[in-house]
N, C-alpha and C positions, 0 to 999 in steps of 0.2 A: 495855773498849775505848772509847778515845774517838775524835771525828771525825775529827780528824787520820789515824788509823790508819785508820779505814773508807776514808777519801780513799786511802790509799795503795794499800787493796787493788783498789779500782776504776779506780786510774791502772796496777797491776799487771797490766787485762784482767778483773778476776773481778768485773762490775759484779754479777752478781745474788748471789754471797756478800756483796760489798760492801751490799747491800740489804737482808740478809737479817740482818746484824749490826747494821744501821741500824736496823730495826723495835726490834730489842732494845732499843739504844740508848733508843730513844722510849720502849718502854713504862716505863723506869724516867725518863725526863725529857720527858716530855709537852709542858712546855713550854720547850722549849728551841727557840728559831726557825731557829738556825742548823741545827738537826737538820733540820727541818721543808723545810728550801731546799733544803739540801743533796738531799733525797728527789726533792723536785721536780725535781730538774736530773737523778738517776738517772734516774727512771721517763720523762721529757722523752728522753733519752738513750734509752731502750727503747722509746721510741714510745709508750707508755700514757697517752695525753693528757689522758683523765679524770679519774684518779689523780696527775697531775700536776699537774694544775689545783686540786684538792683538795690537795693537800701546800701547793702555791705559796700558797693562801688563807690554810689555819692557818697560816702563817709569817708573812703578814701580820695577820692577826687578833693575833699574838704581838707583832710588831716593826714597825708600817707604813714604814717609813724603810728595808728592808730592799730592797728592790727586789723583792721578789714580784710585784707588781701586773703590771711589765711583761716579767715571763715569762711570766704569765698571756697579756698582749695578743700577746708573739708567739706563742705556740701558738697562739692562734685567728688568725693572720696564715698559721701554715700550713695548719691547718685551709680555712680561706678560698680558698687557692690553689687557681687555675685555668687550665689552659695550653689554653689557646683554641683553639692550632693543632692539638690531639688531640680536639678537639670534634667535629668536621666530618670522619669516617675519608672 
């Protein structure tokens, strides 16, 4: 299976088989960065922020020019979020 197909199965609705084909994917090409984004943007998509944050690094550590970096900074943009008006019940 390659990416292209994992993308298809996760635009089909089945992100965690899509995830689950991905890990595959990686363990035979480790270093593949677009594997590596692409993960992040899954587990980003499932909320798993940490595991996000970690995929999104080894992608950059692979490709820096990829844009990892500032998937990294919005996750912690939502992380950070604070709705001020729900402070004060």
């Amino acid at each position: 299976m390659n990416l292209k197909d994992i993308e298809i199965v996760a635009g089909q609705g089945d992100l965690t088989g899509a995830l689950s084909q991905l890990k595959v994917f990686l363990e035979s090409n480790p270093s593949d960065a677009a594997g590596w984004y692409l993960m992040g943007n899954f587990l980003r998509r499932m909320q798993r922020w940490g595991e996000a944050i970690n995929a999104y690094n080894r992608a950059d550590e692979l490709d820096p020019g990829r844009g990892a970096k500032k998937a990294v900074e919005s996750i912690y943009e939502i992380l950070r979020f604070q709705n001020t008006d729900l402070m004060n019940p």
